[in-house]
C-alpha positions as CSV (number, residue, x, y, z in Angstrom):
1,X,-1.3,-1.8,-33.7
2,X,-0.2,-0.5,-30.3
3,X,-1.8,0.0,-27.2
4,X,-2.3,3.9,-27.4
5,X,-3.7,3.0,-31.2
6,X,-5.9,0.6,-29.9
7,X,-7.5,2.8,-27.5
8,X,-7.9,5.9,-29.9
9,X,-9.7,3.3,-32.5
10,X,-11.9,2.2,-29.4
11,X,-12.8,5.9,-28.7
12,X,-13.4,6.9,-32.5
13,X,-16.0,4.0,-32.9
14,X,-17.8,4.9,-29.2
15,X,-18.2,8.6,-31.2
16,X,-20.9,6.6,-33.6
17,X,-23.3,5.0,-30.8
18,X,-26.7,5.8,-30.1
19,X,-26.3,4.9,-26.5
20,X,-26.2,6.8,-23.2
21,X,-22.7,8.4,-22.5
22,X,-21.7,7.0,-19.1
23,X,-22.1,3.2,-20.5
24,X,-19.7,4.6,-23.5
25,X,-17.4,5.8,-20.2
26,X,-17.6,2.5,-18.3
27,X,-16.7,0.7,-21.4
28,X,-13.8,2.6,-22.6
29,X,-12.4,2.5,-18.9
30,X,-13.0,-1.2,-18.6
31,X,-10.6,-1.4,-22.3
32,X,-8.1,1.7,-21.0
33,X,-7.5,-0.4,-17.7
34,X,-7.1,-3.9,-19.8
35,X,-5.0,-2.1,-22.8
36,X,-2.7,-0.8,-19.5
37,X,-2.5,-4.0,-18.1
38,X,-1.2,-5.5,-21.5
39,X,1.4,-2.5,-21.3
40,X,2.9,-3.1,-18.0
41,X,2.6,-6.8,-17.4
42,X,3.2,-7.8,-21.5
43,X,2.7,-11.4,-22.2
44,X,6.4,-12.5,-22.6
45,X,8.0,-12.8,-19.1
46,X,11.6,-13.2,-20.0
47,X,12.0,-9.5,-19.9
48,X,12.7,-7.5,-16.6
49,X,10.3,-5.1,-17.2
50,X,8.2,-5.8,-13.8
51,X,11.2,-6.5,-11.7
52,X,12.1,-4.4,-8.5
53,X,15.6,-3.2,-6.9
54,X,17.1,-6.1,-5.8
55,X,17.2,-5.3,-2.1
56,X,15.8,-8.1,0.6
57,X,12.7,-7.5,2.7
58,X,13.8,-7.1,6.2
59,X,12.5,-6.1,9.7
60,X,8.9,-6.0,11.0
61,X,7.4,-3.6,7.9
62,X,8.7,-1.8,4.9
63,X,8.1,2.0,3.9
64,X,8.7,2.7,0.7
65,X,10.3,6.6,-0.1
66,X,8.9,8.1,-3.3
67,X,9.8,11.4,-4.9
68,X,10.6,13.9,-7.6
69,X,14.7,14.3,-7.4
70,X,16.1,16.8,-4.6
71,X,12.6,16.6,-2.6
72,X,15.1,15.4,0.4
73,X,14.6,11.8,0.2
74,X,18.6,10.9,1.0
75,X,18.6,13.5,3.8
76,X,15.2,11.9,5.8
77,X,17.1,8.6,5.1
78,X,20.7,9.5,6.8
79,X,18.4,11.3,9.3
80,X,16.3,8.5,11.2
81,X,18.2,5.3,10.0
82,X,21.7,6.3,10.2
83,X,22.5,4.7,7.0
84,X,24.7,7.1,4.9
85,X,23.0,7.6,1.4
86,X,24.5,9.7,-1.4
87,X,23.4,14.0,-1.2
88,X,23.9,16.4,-3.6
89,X,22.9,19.6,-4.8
90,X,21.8,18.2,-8.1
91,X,19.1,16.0,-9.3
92,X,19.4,11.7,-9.2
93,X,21.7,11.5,-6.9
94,X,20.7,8.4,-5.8
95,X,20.2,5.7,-8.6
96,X,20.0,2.7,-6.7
97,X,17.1,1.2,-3.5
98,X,19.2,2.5,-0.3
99,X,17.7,0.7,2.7
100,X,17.8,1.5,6.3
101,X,16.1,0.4,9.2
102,X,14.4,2.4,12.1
103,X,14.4,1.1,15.4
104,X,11.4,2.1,17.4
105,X,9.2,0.9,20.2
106,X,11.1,-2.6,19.7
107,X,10.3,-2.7,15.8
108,X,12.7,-2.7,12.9
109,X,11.4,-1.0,10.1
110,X,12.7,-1.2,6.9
111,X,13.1,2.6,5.0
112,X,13.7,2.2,1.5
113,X,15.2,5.4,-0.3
114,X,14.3,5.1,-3.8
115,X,15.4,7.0,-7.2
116,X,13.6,10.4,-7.8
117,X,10.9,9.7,-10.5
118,X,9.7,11.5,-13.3
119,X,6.6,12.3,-15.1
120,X,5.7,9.3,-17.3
121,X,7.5,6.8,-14.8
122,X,4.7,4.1,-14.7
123,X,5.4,3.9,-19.3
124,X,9.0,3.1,-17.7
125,X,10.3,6.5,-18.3
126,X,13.9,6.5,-15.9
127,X,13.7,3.8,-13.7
128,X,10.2,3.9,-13.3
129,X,8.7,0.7,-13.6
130,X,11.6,-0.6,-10.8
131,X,10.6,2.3,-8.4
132,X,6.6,1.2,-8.3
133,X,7.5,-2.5,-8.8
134,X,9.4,-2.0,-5.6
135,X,6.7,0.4,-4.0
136,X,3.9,-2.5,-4.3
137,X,6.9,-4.3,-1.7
138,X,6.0,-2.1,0.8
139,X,3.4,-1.9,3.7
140,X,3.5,2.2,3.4
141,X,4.1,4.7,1.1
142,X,6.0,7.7,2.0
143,X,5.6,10.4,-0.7
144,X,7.9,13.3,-0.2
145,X,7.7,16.2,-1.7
146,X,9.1,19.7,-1.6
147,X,6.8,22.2,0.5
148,X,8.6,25.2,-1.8
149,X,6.9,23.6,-4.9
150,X,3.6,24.0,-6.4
151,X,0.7,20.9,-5.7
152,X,1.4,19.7,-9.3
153,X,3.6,17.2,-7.9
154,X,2.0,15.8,-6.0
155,X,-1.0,15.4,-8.3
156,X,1.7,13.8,-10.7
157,X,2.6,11.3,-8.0
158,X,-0.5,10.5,-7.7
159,X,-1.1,9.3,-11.0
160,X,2.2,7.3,-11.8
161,X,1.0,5.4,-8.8
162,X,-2.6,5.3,-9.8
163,X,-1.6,3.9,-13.4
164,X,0.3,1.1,-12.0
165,X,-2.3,0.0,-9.7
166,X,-1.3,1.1,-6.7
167,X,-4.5,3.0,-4.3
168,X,-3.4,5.5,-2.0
169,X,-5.3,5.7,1.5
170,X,-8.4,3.4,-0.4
171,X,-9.7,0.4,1.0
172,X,-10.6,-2.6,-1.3
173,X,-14.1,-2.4,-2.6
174,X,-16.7,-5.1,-0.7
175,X,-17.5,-6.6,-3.7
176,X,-17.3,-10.8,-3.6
177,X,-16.3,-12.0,-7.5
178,X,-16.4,-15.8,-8.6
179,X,-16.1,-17.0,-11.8
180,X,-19.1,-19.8,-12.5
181,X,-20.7,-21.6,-15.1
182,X,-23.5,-19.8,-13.9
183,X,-24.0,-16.9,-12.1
184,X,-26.2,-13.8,-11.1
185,X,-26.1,-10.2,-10.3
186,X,-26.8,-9.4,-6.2
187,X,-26.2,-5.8,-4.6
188,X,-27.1,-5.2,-1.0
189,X,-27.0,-1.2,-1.7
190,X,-28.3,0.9,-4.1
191,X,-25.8,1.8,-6.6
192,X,-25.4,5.8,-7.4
193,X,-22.4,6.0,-9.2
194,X,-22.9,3.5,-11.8
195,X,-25.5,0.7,-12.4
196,X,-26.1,-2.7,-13.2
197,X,-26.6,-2.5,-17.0
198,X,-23.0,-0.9,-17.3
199,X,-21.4,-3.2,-14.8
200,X,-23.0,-6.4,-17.4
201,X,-21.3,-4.3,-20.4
202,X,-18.1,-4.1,-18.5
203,X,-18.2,-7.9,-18.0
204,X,-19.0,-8.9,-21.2
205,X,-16.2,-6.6,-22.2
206,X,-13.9,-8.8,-20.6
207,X,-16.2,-11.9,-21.9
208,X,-17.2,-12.8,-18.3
209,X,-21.0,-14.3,-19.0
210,X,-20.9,-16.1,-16.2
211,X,-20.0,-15.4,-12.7
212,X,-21.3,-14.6,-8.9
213,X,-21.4,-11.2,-8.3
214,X,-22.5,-9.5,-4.9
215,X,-22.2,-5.9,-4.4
216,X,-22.2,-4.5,-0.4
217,X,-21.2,-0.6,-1.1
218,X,-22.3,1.8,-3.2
219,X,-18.9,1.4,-5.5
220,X,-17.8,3.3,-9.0
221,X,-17.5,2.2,-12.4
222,X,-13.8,2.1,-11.9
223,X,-13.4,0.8,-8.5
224,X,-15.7,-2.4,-10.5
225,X,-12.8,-2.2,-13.4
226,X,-10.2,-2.7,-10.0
227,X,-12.1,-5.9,-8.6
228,X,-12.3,-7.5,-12.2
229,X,-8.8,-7.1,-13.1
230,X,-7.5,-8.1,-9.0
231,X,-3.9,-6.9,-9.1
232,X,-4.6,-3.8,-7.4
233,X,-3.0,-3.0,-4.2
234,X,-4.5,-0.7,-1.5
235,X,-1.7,1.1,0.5
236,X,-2.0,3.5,3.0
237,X,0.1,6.8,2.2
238,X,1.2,9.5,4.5
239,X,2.1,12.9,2.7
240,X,5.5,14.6,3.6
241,X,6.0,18.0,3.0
242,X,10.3,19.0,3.3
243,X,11.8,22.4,3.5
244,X,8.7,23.5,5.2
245,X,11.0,26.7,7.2
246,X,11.3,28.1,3.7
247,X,7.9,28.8,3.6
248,X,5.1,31.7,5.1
249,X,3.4,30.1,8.6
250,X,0.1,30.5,6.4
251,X,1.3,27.7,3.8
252,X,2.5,25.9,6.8
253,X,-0.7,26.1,8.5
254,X,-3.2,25.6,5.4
255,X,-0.2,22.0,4.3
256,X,-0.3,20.7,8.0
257,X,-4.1,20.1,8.6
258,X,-4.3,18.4,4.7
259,X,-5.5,14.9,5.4
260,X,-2.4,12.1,5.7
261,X,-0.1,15.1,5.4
262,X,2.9,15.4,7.7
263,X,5.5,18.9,7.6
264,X,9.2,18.8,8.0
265,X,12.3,20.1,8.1
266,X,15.4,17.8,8.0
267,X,17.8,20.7,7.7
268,X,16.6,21.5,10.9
269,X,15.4,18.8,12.4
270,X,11.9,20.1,13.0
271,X,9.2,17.4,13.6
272,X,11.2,14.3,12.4
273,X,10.2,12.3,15.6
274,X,6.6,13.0,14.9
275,X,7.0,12.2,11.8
276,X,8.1,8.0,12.9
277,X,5.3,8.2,15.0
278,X,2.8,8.8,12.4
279,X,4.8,5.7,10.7
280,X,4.1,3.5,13.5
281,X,0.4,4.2,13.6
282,X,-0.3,4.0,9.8
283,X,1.7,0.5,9.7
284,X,-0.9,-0.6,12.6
285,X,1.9,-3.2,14.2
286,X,1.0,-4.3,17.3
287,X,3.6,-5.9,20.0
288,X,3.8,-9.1,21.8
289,X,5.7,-10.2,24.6
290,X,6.0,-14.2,24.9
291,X,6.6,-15.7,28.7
292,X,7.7,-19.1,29.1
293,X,6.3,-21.6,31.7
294,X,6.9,-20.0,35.5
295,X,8.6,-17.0,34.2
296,X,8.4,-13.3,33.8
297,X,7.2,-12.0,30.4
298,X,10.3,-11.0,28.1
299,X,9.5,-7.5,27.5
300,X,13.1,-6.3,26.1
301,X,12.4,-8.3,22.4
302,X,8.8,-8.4,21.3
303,X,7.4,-9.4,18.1
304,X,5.9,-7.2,16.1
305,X,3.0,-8.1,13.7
306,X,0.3,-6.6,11.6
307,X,-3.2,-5.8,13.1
308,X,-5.6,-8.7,13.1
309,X,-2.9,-11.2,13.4
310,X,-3.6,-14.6,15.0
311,X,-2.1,-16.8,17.3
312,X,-0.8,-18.8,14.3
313,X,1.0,-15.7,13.3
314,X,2.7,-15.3,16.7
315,X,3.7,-19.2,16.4
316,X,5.4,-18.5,12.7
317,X,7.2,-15.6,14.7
318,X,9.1,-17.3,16.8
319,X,9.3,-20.3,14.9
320,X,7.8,-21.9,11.5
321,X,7.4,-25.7,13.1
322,X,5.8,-24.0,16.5
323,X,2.0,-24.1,15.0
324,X,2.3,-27.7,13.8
325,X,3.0,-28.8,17.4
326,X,0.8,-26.4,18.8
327,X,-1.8,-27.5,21.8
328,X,-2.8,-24.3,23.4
329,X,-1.8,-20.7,24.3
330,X,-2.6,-18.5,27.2
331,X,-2.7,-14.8,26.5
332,X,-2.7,-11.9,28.8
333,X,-3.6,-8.6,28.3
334,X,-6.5,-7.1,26.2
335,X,-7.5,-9.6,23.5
336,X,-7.9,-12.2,27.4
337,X,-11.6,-12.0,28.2
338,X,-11.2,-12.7,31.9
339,X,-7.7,-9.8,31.8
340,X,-6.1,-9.3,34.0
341,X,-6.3,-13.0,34.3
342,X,-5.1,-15.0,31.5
343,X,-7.5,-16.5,28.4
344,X,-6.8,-20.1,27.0
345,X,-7.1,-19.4,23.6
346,X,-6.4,-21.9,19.8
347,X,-4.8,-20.7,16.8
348,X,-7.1,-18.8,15.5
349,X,-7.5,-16.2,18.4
350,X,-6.5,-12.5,17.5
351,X,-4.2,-10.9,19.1
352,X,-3.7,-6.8,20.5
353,X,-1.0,-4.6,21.3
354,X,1.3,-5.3,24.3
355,X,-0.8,-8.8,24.8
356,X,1.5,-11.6,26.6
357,X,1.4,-15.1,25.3
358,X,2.5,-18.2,26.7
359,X,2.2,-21.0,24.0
360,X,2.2,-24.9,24.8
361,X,2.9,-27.6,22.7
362,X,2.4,-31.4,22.2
């Protein structure tokens, strides 16, 4: 019996309960997301079903470009990279991962152009599954899409995305998960959107009787389903809208103040720098200067790191054996308590943009 059967079967028998509908719901998502998980990740790994485009991670971040064929993807590409990639008038042009790399503020971030996808992409329709294997790569998602074209596509997108696992402009529930040999049932909220008896169906669905559970937001029955299964990857998304001078200044208007939504033109050129900027705020990459011992502070090559990172991580930057030798740092800038004057700081001590660090060793 296939998956599709499987789930049909599941639905047919839920059509004969006495119980309340939403558990019915809860259930039957809890066996859609697990049937969909056997479908994309099936239990025999010799196949290349999961794999990506072969195509190395460089720079400081990587931006993944998704899109329906002839949205523009090749032209933005050529456009802020310099990297020549394959344009045509017709559709799947490209058939391949074209990367490029955009140099700004000192950081090199990796573009990746990737084939146009089609309806039914995440059941491996095209190249599909390699297009979201490689999207889960990325730190951001572009999503490109024609401004000339009707919202359907982007709804579309959406969903190829959503089936895969991938979470567009969501941040992972606060939910702490542990399997035990015992275990309870804490929430620090009241739940709305669901409740405790369907979250203990969904477990037992999944024949989990016994595990630590603590629930700090009012979360749904699917965002439950996501923390149980754990391969889900929340990704921040930015919306761009091409060939936007082909259309009234009231579309224009009503597409630009949509929320992570960015308009442009790259047959002319309109709005293309904003457009990197809004890249380099929704990557969050922050830069660091290092200054050796009774010197000035290199400021021509920084390194570039996520927010949040660590001392540690500006040790692995320069070099993998620094940390193991490490004795102490000295940072100026914001993250220093006494700034202007300098902080001595351990491993452990968080970084901020344009901070200088010093870093001593045994």
């Amino acid at each position: 019996m296939g998956i599709v059967e499987k789930f049909l079967e599941e639905m047919a028998r839920s059509e004969h309960s006495r119980s309340a509908t939403e558990y019915h719901l809860g259930l039957l998502k809890a066996k859609l997301a697990r049937y969909r998980a056997q479908l994309l990740e099936p239990a025999s790994k010799s196949g290349p079903a999961g794999t990506g485009f072969d195509v190395q991670k460089s720079g400081d971040a990587r931006v993944a470009l998704i899109g329906f064929p002839s949205v523009g993807k090749s032209t933005l590409l050529s456009k802020v990279t310099h990297t020549q990639s394959e344009t045509a008038a017709y559709e799947f042009t490209t058939l391949t991962a074209i990367p490029g790399v955009i140099e700004y503020k000192g950081a090199r971030i990796q573009l990746l152009d990737l084939p146009g996808i089609v309806e039914g992409a995440s059941q491996g329709r095209g190249r599909g599954r390699q297009v979201v294997s490689t999207a889960k790569t990325a730190d951001l998602i572009l999503i490109m899409m024609d401004a000339t074209k009707s919202d359907e596509h982007r709804r579309l997108l959406e969903v190829e995305l959503d089936a895969v696992g991938i979470r567009l402009n969501k941040s992972k529930p606060d939910v702490v998960f542990k399997r035990r040999t015992t275990g309870g049932f804490n929430t620090t909220v009241k739940l709305t959107k669901t409740d405790e008896r369907t979250i203990r169906l969904i477990l037992a669905s999944y024949k989990l009787h016994n595990c630590d559970i603590m629930i700090r937001e009012d979360i749904t029955t699917d965002e439950f389903i996501d923390v149980l299964i754990g391969t889900r990857k929340y990704m921040p998304c930015l919306y761009v809208y091409n060939k936007v001078d082909a259309i009234s200044l009231e579309q224009l208007d009503k597409i630009s103040r949509e929320p992570h939504s960015v308009v442009i033109s790259c047959e002319m050129d309109l709005n293309i720098d904003y457009l990197i900027d809004r890249i380099w705020d929704e990557l969050a990459l922050v830069k660091i200067y290092t200054k050796k011992r009774g010197a000035h502070p290199d400021l021509s090559d920084p390194i570039c790191l996520r927010k949040g990172a660590t001392i540690e991580n500006v040790c692995n930057g320069i070099h993998r054996s620094l940390a193991a030798n490490f004795r102490y740092a000295l940072v100026w800038g914001k993250s220093s308590k006494f700034s202007p004057h300098a902080q001595k700081v351990s491993l452990s001590h968080q970084v901020q943009d344009e901070d200088v660090v010093s870093i001593f060793t045994k």
